[in-house]
C-alpha positions as CSV (number, residue, x, y, z in Angstrom):
1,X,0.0,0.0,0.0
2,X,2.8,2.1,0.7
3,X,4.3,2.3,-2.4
4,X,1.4,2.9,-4.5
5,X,0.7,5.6,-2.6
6,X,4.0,7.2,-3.2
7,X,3.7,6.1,-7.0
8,X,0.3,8.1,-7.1
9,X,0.3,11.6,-8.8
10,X,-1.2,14.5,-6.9
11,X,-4.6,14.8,-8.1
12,X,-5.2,18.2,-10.1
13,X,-1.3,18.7,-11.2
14,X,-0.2,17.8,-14.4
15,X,3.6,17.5,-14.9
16,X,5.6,19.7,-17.0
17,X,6.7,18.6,-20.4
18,X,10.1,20.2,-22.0
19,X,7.7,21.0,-25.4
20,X,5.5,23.3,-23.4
21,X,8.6,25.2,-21.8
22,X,10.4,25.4,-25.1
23,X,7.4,26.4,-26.7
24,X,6.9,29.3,-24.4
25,X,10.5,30.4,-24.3
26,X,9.9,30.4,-27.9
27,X,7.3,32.7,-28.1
28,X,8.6,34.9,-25.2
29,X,11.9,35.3,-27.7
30,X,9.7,36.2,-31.0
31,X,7.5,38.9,-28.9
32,X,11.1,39.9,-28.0
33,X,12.9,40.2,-32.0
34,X,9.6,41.6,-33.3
35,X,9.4,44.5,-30.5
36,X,13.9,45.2,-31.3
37,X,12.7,45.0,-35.1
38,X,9.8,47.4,-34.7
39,X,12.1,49.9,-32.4
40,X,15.2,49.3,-35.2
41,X,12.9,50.3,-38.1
42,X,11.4,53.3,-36.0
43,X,14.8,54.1,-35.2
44,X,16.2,54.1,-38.7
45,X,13.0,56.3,-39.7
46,X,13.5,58.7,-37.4
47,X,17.2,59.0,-39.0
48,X,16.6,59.1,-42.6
49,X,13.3,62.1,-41.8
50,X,16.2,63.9,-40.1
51,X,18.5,64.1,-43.0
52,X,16.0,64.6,-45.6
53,X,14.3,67.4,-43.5
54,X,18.5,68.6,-42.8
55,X,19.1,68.3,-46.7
56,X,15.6,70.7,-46.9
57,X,16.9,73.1,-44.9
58,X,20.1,73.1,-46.1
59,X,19.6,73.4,-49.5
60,X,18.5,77.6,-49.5
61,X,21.2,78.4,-47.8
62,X,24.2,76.4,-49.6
63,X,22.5,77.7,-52.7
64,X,22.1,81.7,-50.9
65,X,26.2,81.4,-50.3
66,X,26.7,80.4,-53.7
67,X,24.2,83.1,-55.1
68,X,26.1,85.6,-52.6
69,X,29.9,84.5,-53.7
70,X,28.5,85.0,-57.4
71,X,26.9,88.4,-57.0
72,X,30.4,89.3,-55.4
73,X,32.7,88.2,-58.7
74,X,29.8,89.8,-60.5
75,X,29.6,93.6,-59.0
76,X,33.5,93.6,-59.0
77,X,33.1,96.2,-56.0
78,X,34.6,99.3,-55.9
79,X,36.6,98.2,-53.0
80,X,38.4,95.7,-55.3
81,X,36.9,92.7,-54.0
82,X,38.1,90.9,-57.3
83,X,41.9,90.4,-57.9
84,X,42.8,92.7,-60.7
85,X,45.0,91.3,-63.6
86,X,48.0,91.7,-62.0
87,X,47.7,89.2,-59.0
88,X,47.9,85.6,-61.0
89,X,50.5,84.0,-58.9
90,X,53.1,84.4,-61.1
91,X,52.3,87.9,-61.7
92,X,52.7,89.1,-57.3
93,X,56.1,88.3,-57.4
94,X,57.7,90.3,-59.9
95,X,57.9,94.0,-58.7
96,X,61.4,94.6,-60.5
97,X,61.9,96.3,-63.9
98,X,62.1,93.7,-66.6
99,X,65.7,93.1,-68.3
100,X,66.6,92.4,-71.7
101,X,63.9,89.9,-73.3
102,X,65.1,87.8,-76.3
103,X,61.8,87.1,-79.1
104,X,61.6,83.5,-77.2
105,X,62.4,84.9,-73.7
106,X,58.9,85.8,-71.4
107,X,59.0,87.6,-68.1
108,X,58.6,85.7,-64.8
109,X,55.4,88.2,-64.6
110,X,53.8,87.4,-67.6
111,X,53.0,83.6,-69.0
112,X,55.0,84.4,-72.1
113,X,56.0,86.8,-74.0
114,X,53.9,86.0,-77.8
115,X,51.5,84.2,-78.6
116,X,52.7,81.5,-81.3
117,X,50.4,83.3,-84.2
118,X,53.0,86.1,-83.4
119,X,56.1,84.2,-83.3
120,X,54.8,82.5,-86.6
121,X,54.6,86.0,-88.1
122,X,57.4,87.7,-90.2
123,X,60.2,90.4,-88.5
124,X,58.1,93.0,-89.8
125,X,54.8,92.0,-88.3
126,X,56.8,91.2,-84.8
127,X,58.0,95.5,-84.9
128,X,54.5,96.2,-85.5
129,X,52.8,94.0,-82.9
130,X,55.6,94.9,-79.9
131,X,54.4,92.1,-78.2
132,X,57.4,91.8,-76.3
133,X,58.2,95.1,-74.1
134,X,61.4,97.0,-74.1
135,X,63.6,95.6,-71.5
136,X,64.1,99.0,-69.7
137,X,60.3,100.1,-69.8
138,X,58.7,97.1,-68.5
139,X,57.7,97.0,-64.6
140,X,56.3,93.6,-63.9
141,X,54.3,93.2,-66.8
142,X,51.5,91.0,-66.8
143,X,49.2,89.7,-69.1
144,X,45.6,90.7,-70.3
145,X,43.7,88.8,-72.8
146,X,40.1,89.4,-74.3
147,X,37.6,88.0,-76.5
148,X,35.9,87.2,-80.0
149,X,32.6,88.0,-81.3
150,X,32.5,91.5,-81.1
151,X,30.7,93.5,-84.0
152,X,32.7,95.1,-86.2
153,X,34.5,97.8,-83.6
154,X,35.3,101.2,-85.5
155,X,37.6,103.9,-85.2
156,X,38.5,103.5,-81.4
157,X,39.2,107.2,-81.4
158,X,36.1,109.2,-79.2
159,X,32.8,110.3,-80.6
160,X,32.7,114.3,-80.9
161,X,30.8,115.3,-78.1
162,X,28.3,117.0,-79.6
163,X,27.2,113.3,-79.8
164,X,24.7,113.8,-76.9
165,X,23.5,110.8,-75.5
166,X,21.0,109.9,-73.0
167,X,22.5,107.1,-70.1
168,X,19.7,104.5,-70.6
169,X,18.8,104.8,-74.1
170,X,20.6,103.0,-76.8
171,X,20.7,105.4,-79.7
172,X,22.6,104.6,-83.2
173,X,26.4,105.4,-83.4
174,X,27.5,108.1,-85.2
175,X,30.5,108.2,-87.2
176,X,33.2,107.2,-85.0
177,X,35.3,110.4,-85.9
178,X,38.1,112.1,-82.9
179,X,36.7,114.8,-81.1
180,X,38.8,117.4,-82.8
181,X,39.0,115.5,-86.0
182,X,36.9,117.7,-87.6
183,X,38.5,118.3,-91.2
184,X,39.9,114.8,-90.8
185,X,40.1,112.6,-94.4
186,X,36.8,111.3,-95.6
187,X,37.5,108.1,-94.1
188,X,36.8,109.2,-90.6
189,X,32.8,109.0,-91.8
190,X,33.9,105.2,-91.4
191,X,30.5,103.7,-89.9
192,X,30.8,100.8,-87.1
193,X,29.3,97.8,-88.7
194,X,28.2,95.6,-86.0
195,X,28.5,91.8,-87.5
196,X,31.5,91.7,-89.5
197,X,34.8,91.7,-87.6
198,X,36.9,94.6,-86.4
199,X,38.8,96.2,-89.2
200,X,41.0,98.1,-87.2
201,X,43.8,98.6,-89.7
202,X,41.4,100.9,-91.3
203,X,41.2,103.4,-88.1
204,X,42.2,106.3,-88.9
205,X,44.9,109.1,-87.4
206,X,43.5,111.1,-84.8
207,X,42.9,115.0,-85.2
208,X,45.1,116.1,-82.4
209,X,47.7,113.7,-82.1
210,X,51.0,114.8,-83.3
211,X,52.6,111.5,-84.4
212,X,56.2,113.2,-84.5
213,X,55.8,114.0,-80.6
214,X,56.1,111.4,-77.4
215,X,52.9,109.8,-76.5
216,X,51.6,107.5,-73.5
217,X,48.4,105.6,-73.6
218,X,47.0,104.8,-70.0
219,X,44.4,102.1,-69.0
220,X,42.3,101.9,-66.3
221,X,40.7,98.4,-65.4
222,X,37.9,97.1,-63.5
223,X,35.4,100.2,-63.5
224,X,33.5,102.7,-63.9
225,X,33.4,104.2,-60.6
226,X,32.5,107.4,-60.9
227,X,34.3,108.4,-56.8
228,X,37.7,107.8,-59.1
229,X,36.6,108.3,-62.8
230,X,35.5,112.1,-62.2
231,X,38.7,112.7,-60.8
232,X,40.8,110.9,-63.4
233,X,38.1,112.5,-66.7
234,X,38.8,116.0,-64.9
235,X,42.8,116.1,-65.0
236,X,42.4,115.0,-68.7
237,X,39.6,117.4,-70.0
238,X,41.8,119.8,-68.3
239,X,44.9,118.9,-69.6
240,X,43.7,117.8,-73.6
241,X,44.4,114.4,-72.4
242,X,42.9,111.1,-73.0
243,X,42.6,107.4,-71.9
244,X,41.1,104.0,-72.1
245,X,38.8,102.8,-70.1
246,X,38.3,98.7,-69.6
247,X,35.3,98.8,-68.6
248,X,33.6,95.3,-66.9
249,X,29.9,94.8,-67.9
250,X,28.1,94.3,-64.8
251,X,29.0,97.2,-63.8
252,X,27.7,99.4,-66.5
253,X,24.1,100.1,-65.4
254,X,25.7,101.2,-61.6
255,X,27.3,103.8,-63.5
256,X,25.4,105.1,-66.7
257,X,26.4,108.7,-66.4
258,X,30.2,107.9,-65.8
259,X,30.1,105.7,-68.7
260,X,29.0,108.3,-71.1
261,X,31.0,110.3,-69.7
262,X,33.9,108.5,-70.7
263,X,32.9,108.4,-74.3
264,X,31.7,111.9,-74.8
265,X,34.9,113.5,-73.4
266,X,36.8,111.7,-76.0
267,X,38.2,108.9,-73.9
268,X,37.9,105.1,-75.1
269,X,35.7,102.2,-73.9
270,X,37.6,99.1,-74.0
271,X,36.0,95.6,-72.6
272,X,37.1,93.8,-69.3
273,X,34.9,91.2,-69.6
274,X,30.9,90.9,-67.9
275,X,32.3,89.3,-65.0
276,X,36.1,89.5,-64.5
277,X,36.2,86.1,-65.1
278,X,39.5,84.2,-66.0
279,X,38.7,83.5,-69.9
280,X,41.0,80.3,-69.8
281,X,38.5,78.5,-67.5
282,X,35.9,78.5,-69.0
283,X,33.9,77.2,-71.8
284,X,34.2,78.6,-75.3
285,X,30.5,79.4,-75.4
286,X,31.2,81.5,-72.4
287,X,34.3,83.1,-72.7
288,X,32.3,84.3,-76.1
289,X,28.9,85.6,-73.7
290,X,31.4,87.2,-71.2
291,X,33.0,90.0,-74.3
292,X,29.4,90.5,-76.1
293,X,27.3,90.6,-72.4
294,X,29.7,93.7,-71.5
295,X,30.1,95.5,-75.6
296,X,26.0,95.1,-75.2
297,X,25.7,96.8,-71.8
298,X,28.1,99.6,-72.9
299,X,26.2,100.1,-76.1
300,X,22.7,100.2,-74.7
301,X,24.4,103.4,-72.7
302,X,26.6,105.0,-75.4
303,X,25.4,103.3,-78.3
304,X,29.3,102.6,-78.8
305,X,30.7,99.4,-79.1
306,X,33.9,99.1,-77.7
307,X,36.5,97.1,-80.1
308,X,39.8,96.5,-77.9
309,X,39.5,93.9,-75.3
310,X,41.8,93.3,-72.4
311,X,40.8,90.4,-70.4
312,X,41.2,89.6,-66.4
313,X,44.4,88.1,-65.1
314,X,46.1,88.2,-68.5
315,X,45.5,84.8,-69.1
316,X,45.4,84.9,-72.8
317,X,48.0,81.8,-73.4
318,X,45.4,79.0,-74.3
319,X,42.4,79.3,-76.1
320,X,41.3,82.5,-75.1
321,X,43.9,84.0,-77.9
322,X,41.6,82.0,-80.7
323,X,38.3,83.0,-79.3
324,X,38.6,86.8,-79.4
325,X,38.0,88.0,-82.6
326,X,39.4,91.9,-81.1
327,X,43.2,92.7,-80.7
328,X,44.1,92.2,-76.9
329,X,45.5,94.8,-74.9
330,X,48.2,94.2,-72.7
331,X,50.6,96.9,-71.5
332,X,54.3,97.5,-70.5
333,X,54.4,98.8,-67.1
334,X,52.1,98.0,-64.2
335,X,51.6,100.9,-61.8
336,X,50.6,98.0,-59.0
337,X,48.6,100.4,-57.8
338,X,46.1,97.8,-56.4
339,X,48.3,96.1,-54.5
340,X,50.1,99.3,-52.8
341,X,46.9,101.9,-52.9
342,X,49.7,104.4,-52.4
343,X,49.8,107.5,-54.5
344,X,53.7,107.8,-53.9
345,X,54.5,104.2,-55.3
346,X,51.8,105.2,-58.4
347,X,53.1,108.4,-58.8
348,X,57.1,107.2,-58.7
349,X,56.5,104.1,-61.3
350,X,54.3,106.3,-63.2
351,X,57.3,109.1,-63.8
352,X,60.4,106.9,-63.8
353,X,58.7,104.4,-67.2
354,X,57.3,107.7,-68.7
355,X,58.2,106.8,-72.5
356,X,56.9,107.1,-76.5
357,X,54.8,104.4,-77.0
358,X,54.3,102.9,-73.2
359,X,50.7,101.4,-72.2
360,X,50.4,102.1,-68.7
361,X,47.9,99.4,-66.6
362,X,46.3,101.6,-63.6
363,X,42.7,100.8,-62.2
364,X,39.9,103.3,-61.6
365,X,38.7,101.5,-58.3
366,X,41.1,103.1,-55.9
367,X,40.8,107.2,-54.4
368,X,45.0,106.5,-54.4
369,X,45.0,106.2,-58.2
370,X,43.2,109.6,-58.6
371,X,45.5,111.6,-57.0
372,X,48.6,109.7,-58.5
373,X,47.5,110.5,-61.7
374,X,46.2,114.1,-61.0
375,X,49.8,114.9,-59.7
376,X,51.6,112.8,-62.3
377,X,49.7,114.5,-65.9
378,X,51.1,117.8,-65.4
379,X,54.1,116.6,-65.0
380,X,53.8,114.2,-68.1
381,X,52.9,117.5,-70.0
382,X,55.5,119.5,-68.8
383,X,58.0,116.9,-70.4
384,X,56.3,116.8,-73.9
385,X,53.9,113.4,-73.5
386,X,50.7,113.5,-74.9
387,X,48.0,111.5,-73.0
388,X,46.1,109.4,-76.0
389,X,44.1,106.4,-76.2
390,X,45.2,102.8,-77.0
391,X,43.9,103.2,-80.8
392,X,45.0,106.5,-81.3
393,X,48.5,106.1,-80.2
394,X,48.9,102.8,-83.0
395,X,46.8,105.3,-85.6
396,X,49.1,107.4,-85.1
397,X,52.5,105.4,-85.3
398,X,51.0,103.8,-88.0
399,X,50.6,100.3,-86.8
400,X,47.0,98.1,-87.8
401,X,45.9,96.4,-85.1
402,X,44.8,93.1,-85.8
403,X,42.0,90.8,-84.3
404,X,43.2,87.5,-81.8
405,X,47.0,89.7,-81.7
406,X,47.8,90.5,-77.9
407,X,49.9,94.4,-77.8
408,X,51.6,95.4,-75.0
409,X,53.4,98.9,-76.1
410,X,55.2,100.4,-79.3
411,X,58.7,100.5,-79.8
């Protein structure tokens, strides 16, 4: 009796099986991946809403600093908040006057010294050209470039300025004849034709320019600003004196009544590109929208259409001397007055490289530049120099200038 009591099983109780606890464990684990899966997935949601709402966000104001760093290249501010042409790298070393400079020879300021259509060309063309400075007249020389496209520019000598016209109205050319030219040859009548290339071999000699006396041409880059221009327009008017003016595009409708100024005083409108870009980097359909952008803005002001180009940097030594269908305007001494902004340093390499036939590079951005040049043209005139522009200084010596073919002074 004993032991089948013992062997008896507690009524009510059933005994545990290992299925039913593995079963449960089983389920308790799945309860347990499915809740880690759901908080994993809520997880990686919350994540990816976070960067697309960050990317949202973002986006306006990576594409406002963009828009801003534009608008900056593009209103080249008076202040000089673009480089001018003479701070390439290669160009902010070399503040020495330039020594002798064989045909192939090019100084450390300046890429090179020709372009190969000029080295190509005969002895004669090479005189004519002067692509390579004199060795004692250059002063870091560096290198401008422009180019093509540009309606047929005219006689870059100044419209008389009875030739009143309005700042914002476009109004037709009229003969592009020199101020004073007024019983000039027939030829002067010349009218600008604004689709065929620049036949600037035809311009013709300007009315007041003595070709047997000394002559300087000075160029001022990366305006108009009037602050600096009205100084600079006043010393010449009062002195018979002339210049060119490289003029970039976007600036143009800031400064309509400086503009025409320019032009009706007798002074020349030369292009600097719409932006100040560096022609080399970009694409051909570009470098082509930066020259006509800025001749169309200057001719919807002065109904002028400027026919020398002189592009930012210099850079002219790869394509950009194909593209422009103008002749590019370098120059032979470099005033660097936008790296001093001193009047002294102007005013001393101003004097000391004033020669016949020297293109002088100074910019109309700086108030240090203005009085330079007030205190330096009296002098200039004193010695015999007479202040023309780049086209009436090779009119008068006689030289064609000739579309694509870079210039930097005449020797």
């Amino acid at each position: 009796m004993t032991e089948n009591t013992k062997n008896k099983k507690a009524p009510g109780k059933k005994p545990k099986t290992p299925s039913r606890t593995s079963a449960k464990a089983r389920e308790k684990k799945m309860r347990e991946e499915r809740m880690k899966g759901t908080l994993l997935f809520g997880l990686k949601l919350v994540i990816v809403l976070a960067l697309v709402a960050g990317a949202v966000h973002a986006f306006p104001y990576a594409k406002g600093i963009y828009k801003n760093n534009q608008s900056r290249e593009l209103s080249a501010n008076a202040d000089g908040s673009f480089l001018p042409e003479s701070t390439l790298p290669d160009d902010i070393e070399n503040s020495q006057p330039q020594t002798a400079l064989s045909s192939d020879e090019t100084s450390p300021s300046k890429p090179s010294s020709k372009p190969e259509t000029e080295k190509a060309s005969s002895k004669a063309s090479k005189a004519e050209t002067s692509s390579e400075p004199s060795s004692d007249e250059t002063v870091a020389v560096k290198v401008d470039a422009l180019d093509p496209n540009a309606p047929t520019p005219v006689l870059d000598t100044p419209v008389p300025p009875q030739a009143q016209i309005a700042p914002e109205a476009p109004i037709a050319p009229e003969a592009p004849t020199a101020p004073e030219a007024q019983n000039i040859a027939p030829q002067a009548e010349t009218v600008e034709n604004t689709v065929q290339p620049p036949e600037l071999h035809s311009i013709l000699s300007p009315g007041t320019v003595d070709s047997s006396k000394p002559m300087i041409a000075f160029t001022f880059d990366d305006g108009p600003y009037t602050k600096v221009d009205k100084r600079i327009l006043d010393v010449l008017e009062s002195n018979g004196g002339r210049a060119t003016f490289f003029i970039v595009g976007s600036r143009v409708d800031d400064y309509k009544e400086t503009l025409t100024r320019i032009y009706t005083t007798g002074s020349e409108i030369g292009n600097h590109t719409y932006n100040h870009k560096n022609l080399e980097k970009l694409p051909p359909e570009e470098v082509l929208a930066q020259i006509e952008m800025t001749n169309d803005a200057v001719e919807a002001v002065t109904g002028y259409r400027p026919k020398l180009v002189r592009v930012p940097y210099g850079a002219y030594q790869g394509q950009v001397a194909e593209l422009v269908n103008y002749p590019i305007i370098q120059w032979n001494v470099d005033t660097e007055d936008w790296k001093n902004k001193d009047k002294a340093s102007a005013l001393a390499s101003i004097l000391s490289h004033a020669k016949d036939g020297n293109i002088i590079l100074m910019h109309d951005l700086y108030p240090s530049t203005a009085e330079a040049f007030e205190e330096a043209v009296p002098q200039l005139i004193a010695q015999g120099f007479q202040l023309v522009t780049v086209s009436e200084m090779y009119a008068a010596k006689g030289i064609g200038m000739e579309p694509g073919k870079v210039y930097f002074n005449i020797r």
